[in-house]
C-alpha positions in Angstrom: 7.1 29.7 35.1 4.2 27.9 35.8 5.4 24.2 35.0 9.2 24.0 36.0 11.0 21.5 34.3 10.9 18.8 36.6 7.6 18.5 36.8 6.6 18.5 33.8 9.1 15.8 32.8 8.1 13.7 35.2 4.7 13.8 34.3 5.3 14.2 30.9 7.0 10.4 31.2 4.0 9.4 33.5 1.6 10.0 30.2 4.0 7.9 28.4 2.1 4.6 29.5 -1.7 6.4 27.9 0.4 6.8 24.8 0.6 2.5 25.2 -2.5 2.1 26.2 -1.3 1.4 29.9 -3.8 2.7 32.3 -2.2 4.7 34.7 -2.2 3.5 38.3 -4.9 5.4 40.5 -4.3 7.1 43.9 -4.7 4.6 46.8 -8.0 5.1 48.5 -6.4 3.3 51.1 -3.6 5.1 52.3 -4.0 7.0 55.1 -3.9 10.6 53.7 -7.0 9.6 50.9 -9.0 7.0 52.5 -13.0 8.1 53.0 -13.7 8.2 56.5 -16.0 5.1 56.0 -12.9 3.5 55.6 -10.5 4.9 58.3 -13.3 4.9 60.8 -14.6 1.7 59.9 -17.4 0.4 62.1 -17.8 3.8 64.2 -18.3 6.0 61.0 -21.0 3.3 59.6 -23.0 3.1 62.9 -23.0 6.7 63.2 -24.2 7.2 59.4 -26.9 4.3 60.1 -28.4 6.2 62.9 -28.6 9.4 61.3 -27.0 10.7 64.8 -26.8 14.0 62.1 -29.0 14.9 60.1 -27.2 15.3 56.9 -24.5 12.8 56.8 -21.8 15.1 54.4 -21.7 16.6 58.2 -20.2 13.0 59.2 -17.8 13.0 56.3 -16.5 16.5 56.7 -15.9 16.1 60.3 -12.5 16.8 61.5 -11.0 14.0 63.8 -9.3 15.9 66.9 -6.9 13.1 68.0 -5.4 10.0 65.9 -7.6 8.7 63.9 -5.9 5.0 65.4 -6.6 6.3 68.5 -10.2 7.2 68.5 -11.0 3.8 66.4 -9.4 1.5 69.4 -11.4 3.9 71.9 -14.8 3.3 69.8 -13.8 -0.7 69.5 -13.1 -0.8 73.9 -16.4 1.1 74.4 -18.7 0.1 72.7 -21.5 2.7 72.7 -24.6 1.2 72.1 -27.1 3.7 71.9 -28.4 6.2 69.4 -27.3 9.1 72.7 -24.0 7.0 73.6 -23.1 7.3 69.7 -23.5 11.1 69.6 -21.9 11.7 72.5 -18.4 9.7 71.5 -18.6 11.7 68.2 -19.0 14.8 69.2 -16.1 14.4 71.7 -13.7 13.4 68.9 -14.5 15.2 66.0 -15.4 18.9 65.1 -18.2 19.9 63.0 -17.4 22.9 61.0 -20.2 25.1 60.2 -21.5 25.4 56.6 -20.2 28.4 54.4 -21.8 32.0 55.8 -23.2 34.1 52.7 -25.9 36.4 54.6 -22.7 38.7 55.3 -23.0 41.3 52.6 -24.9 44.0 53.7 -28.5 44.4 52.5 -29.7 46.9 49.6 -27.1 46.0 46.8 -27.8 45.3 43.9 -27.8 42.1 42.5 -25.0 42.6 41.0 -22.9 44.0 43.7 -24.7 41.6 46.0 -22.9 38.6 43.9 -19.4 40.6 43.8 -19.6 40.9 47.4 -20.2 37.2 47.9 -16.7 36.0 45.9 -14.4 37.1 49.0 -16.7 34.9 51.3 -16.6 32.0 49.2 -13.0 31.8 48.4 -10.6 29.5 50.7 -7.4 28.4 51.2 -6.0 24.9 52.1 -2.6 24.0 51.2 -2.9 21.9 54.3 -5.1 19.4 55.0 -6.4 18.9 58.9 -4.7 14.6 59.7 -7.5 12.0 59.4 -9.7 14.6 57.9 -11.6 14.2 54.6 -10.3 17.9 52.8 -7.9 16.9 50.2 -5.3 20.0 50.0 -5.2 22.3 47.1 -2.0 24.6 46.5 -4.4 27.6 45.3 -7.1 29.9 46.4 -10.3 28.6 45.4 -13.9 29.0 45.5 -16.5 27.1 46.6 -20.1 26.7 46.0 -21.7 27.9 49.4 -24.1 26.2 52.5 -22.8 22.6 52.9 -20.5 22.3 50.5 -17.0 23.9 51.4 -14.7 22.4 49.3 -14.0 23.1 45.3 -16.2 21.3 43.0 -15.3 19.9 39.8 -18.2 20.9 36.5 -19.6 23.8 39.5 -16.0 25.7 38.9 -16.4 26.1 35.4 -19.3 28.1 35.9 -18.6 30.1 38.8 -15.5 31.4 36.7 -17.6 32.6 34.0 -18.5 35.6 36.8 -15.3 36.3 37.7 -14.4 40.0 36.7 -11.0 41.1 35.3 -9.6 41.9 38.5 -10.3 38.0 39.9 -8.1 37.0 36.8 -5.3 35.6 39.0 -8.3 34.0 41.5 -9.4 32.3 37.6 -6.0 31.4 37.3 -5.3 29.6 40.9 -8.1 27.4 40.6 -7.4 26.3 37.0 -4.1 25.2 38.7 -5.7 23.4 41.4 -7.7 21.6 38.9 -4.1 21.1 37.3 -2.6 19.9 40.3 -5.6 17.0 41.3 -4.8 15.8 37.3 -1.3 15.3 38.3 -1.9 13.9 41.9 -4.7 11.6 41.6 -4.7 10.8 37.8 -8.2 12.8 37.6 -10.5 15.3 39.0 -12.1 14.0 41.5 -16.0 15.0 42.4 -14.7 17.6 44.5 -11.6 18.2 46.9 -12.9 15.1 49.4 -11.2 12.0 49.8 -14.6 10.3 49.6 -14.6 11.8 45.7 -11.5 10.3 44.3 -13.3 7.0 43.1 -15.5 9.7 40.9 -14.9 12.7 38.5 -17.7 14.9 37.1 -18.4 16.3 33.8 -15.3 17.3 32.0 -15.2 21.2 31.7 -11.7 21.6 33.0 -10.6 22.0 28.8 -13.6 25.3 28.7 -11.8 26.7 32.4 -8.7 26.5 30.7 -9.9 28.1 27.8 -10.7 31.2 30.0 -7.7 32.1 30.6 -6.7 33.3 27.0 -10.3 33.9 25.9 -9.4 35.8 22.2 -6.6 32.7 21.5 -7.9 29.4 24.0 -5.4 27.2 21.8 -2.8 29.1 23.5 -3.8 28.4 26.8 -4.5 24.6 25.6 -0.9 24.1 24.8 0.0 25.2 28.1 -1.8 22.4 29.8 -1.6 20.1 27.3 0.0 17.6 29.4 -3.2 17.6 32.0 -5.9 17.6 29.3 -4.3 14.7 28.0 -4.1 12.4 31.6 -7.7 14.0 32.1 -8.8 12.2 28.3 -6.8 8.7 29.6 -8.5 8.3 33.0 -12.0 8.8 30.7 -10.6 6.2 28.0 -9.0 3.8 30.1 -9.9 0.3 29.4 -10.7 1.4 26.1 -8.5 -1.7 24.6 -11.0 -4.4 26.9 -13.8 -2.9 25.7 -16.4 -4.9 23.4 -19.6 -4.6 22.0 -21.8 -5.5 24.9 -19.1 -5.5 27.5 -18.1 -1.6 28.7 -14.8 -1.4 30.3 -14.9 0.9 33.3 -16.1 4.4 31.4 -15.5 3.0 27.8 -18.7 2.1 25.9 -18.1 0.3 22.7 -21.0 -0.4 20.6 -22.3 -2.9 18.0 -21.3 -0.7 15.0 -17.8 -0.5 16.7 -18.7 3.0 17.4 -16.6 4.4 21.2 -18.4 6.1 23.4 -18.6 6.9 26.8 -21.2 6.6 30.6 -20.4 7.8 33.4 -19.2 5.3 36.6 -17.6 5.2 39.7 -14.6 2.8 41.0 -16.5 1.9 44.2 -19.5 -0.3 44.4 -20.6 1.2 48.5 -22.4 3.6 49.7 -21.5 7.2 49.4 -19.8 8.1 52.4 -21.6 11.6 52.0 -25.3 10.0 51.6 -24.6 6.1 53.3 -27.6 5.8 55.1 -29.5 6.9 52.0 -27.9 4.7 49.9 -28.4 1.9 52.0 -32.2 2.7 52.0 -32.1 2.6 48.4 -30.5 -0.9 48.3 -32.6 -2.2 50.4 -35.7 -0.9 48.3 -34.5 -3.7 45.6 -33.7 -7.3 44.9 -30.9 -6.0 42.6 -27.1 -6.9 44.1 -26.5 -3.8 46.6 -23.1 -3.4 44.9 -24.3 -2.8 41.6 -27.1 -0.5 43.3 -24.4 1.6 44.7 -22.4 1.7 41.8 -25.1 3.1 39.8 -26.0 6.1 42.4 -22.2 6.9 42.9 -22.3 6.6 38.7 -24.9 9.3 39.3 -23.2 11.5 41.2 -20.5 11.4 39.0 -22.8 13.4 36.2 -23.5 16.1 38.3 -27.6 15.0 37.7 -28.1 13.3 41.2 -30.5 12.4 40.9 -32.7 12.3 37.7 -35.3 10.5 36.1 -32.5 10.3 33.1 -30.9 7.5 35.1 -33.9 5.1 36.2 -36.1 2.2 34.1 -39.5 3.4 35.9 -38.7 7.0 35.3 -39.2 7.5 39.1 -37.8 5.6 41.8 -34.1 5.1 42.8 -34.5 1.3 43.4 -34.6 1.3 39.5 -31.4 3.2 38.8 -29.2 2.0 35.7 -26.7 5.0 35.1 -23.9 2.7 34.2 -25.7 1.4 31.3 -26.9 4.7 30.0 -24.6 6.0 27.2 -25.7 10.1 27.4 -25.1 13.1 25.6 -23.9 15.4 27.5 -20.7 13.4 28.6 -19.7 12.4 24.9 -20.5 16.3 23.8 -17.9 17.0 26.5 -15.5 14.7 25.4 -15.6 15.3 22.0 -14.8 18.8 23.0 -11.9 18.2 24.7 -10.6 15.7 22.1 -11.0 19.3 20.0 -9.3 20.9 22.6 -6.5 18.5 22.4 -6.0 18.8 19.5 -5.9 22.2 19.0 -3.0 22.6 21.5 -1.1 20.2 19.5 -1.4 22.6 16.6 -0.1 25.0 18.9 2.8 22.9 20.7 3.9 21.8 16.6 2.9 18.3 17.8 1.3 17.5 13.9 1.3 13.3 14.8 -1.2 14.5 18.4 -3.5 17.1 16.5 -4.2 14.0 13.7 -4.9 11.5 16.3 -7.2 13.3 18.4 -8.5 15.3 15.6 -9.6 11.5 14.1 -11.1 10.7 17.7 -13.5 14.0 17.9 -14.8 13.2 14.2 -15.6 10.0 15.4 -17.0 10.4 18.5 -19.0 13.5 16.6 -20.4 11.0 13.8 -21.2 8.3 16.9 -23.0 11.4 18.4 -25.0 12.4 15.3 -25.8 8.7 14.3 -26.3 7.1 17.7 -27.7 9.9 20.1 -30.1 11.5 18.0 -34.1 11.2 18.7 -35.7 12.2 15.8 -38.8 11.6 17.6 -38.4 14.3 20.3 -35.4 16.7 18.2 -33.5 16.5 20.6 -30.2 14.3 21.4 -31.1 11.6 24.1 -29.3 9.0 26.0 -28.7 5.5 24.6 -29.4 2.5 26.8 -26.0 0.5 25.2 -27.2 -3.1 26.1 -30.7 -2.8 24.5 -29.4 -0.5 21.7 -32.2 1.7 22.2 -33.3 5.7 22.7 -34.7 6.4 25.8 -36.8 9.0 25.0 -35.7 11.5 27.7 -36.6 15.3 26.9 -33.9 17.0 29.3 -31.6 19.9 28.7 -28.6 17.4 28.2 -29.8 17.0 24.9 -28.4 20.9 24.0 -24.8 19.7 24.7 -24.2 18.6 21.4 -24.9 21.7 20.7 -22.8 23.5 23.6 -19.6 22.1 22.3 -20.3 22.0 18.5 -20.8 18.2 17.8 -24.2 18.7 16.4 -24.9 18.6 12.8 -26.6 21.9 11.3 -29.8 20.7 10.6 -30.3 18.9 14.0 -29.5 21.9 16.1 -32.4 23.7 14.6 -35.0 20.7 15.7 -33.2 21.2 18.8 -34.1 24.5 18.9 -37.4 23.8 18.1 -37.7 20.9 20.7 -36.5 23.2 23.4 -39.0 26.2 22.5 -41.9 23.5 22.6 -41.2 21.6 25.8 -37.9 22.8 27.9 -38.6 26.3 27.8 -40.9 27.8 30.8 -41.3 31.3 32.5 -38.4 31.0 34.6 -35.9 29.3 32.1 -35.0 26.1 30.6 -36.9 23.4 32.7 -34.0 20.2 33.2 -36.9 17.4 32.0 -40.4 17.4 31.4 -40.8 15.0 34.6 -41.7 15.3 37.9 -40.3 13.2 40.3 -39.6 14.6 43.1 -35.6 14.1 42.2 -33.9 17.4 42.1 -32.2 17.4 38.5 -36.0 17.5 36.9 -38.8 19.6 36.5 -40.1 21.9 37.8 -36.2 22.7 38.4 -33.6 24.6 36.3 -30.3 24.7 36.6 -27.6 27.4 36.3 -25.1 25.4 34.3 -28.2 24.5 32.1 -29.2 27.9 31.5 -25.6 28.6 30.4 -25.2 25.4 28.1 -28.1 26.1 26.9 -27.8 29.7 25.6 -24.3 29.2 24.0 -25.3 26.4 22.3 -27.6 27.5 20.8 -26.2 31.1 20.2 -23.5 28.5 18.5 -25.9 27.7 15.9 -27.3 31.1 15.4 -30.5 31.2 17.6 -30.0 34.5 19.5 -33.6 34.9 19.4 -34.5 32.2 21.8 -31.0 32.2 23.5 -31.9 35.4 24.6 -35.0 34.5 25.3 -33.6 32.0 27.6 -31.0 34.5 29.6 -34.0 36.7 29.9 -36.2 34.7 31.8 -33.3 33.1 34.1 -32.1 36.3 34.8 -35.1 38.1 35.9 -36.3 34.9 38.3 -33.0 35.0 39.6 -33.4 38.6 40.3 -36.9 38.3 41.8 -35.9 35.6 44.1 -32.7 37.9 45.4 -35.5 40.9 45.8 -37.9 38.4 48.2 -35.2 36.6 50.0 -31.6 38.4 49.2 -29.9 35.2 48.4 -28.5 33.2 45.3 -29.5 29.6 45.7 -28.4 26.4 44.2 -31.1 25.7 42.1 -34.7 27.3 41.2 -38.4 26.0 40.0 -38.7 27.5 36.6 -41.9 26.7 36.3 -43.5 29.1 38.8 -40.0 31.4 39.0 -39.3 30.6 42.4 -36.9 29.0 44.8 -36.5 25.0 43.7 -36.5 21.7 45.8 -36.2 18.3 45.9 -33.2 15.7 46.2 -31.6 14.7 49.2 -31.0 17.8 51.2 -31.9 21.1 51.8 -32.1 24.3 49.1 -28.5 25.5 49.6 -27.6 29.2 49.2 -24.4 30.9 47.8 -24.0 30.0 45.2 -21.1 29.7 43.0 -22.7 28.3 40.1 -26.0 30.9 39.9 -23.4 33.5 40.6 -21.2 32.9 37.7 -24.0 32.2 35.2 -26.1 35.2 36.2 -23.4 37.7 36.0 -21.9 36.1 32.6 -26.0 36.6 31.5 -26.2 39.8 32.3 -23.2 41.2 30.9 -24.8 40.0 27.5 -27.9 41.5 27.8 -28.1 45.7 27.6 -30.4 48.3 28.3 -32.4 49.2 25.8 -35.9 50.9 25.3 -38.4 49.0 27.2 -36.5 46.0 27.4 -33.1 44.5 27.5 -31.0 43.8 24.5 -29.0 40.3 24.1 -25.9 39.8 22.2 -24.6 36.3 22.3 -21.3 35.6 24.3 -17.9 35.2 22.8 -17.3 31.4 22.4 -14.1 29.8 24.1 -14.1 26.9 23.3 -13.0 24.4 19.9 
């Protein structure tokens, strides 16, 4: 059995205190085994990240300590190394850099196709073991991981990477649902991604849709099973929903004027990133704003996946003017309100009648909050909510489909959606992630796998194949063109001219789990036919 007995007791005990609306304790980023290195380094991990002594500072963060991490602190403290050269040189002769993940190893002429089902084996790990004093939170399961410089799991990136995952990685699908599992009942949450410099974050909350892969034709079966995490994944979203007031969120709790709860994304640090400090320090130092609440805001960011975004700042452009925290958005609140489905459909399942009413109550509520709040009529599309003006923000961006993704749109909105996304998201390449231009990676001209994906479901939800297939047409064949020119999958691409993207804080990353997943999951729906390819719309998992 997958839960024994004693487990799920315990934990089922632990969920006792959401039930009273008792926030459950978080992990202790200070304890030796999850503190960020900032922290168990101290002063030598903040002058190194200050003086860029690498280039990317997610190198700094991942490094591996090769002694105490006690030991090389009091060293650092005694010596003292002054310079930018003295720096390096203590670093690199107490840590180890590991390289980033290798994907260049299939061998050339495949197939797209084959090219991406050679790639799984090289991006899958194993750590049941974490290295002492390193950042690598361990996982019981296999798992796989994006590719380039990030080579640990990844929280909304999994989701999609599992959507390419054949029947003969079901047990692969499986493992990493579990893992996802496990970080629920270890840290309270899932974190960012399997870092101890994540746990003060989540992302997006698609671990109700992975679940729902496992039992595809029946996903309230496979909600029951896990009913106990989706629940302790819902709390650590709500919590502090009993301190919130109109005007004054608590922690990821929004409640509004009308009385209406929703949620914005946040992070339970106010520092830099340990992965981007001397960026973030930059940034803070671009502003008269408090440096705490500017950090809060770009770790707020990261924690939507969209770092960065035009979505999250006043001017529309620079990071010095970043307000995530007071952005109510769609695309979180579509999420929950699908897992609140989700919930409740395990409850069906589990003959829990008194859990299926109560969350069933929550999604129409948050759906109607959705509908009446979120909605732009002026663009069609759904739009984040600035909660302490009370006012649209007028964003045209993809997130404005998730209502649609997850079925919280009314009828008659979806099809101005539709229409919205024809006239100014949809370009040669795919759907576009904004209309804007700022240089930030998460708008245009870039598009997104996981976009693509929400995208066409969601719309396939509401009975547009036409343009949804439209849509997996396009991505699909700049995918493919960029594989025939450069033989990779990358991270992200410009769907404006179909070719590789760029922008953001570090360099075009290749792999890639995400593109992977998406691509193949697009391709099975579309067939030869004739001159052109055929699209039937995918089989829906979730509520």
């Amino acid at each position: 059995m997958r839960h024994d007995w004693i487990r799920r007791s315990a934990f089922a005990l632990a969920l006792l205190g959401v039930a009273c609306n008792v926030t459950p304790p978080k992990a202790a980023e200070t304890a030796s085994d999850t503190a960020p290195p900032s922290v168990l380094f101290g002063d030598l991990y903040i002058d190194a990240a200050k003086a860029r002594i690498h280039p990317d500072t997610k190198t700094l963060a991942d490094a591996v300590p090769l002694r105490a991490p006690a030991e090389i602190v009091a060293d650092y403290d005694r010596q003292k190394p002054m310079s930018e050269t003295a720096l390096r040189n203590f670093f690199d002769a107490n840590f180890r850099v590991d390289p980033p993940v290798e994907t260049v190893a299939p061998p050339e002429g495949l197939s797209l196709r084959d090219h991406i089902t050679a790639l799984w084996p090289l991006l899958t790990r194993t750590t049941t073991e974490a290295e002492p004093g390193s950042s690598r939170l361990p996982l019981p399961e296999p798992y796989v991981v994006p590719g380039g410089r990030f080579t640990e799991i990844y929280y909304w990136d999994s989701y999609f990477t599992m959507l390419g995952l054949g029947a003969e990685q079901a047990s692969l699908r499986r493992s990493m649902v579990d893992d996802f599992a496990y970080m629920i009942r270890t840290y309270g949450h899932v974190p960012n991604g399997s870092r101890t410099y994540y746990l003060s974050r989540s992302q997006p909350p698609f671990f109700y849709l992975m679940v729902s892969l496992l039992s595809p034709d029946d996903p309230a079966k496979a909600w029951a099973e896990y009913l106990p995490e989706l629940k302790a994944e819902h709390a650590f979203w709500m919590a502090g929903e009993m301190d919130a007031a109109p005007g004054l969120p608590s922690l990821r709790v929004v409640k509004l004027a009308d009385g209406s709860v929703l949620n914005r994304y946040y992070d339970g640090r106010d520092v830099p990133r340990d992965e981007s400090y001397g960026e973030d320090l930059a940034v803070a130092v671009g502003t008269d704003r408090p440096a705490p609440e500017v950090y809060r805001d770009l770790r707020a960011a990261a924690e939507s996946g969209w770092d960065f975004s035009s979505r999250w700042l006043v001017d529309g452009k620079s990071l010095t003017t970043i307000h995530t925290t007071d952005v109510v958005p769609p695309d979180l609140n579509g999420l929950l309100y699908g897992l609140e489905k989700a919930i409740a459909a395990g409850c069906v399942v589990a003959d829990d009648p008194a859990c299926a009413i109560s969350y069933a109550d929550r999604a129409d509520k948050r759906r109607a909050a959705i509908n009446a709040l979120l909605w732009n009529a002026d663009t069609g599309l759904y739009d984040d909510l600035d909660w302490k003006t009370g006012k649209l923000l007028g964003h045209v961006t993809a997130a404005g489909l998730y209502p649609l993704f997850t079925g919280a749109a009314e009828e008659a909105k979806a099809a101005e959606v539709a229409s919205a996304t024809r006239a100014h998201l949809l370009e040669q390449g795919g759907i576009v992630t904004s209309t804007i231009n700022t240089g930030q990676q998460w708008d245009a001209p870039n598009g997104w796998a996981p976009l693509q994906w929400v995208s066409v479901t969601g719309l396939c939800r509401y009975g547009d194949s036409a343009l949804a297939g439209e849509i997996a047409k396009r991505w699909v064949s700049t995918v493919s063109r960029v594989y025939d020119d450069t033989g990779r999958l990358l991270e992200k691409y410009n769907v404006m001219d179909a070719v590789p993207g760029g922008g953001g804080e570090y360099a075009l990353q290749d792999g890639f789990g995400w593109t992977n997943g998406v691509t193949i999951a697009l391709m099975d729906a579309m067939t030869e036919q004739g001159n052109g390819a055929a699209f039937t719309c995918p089989a829906m998992t979730g509520p």
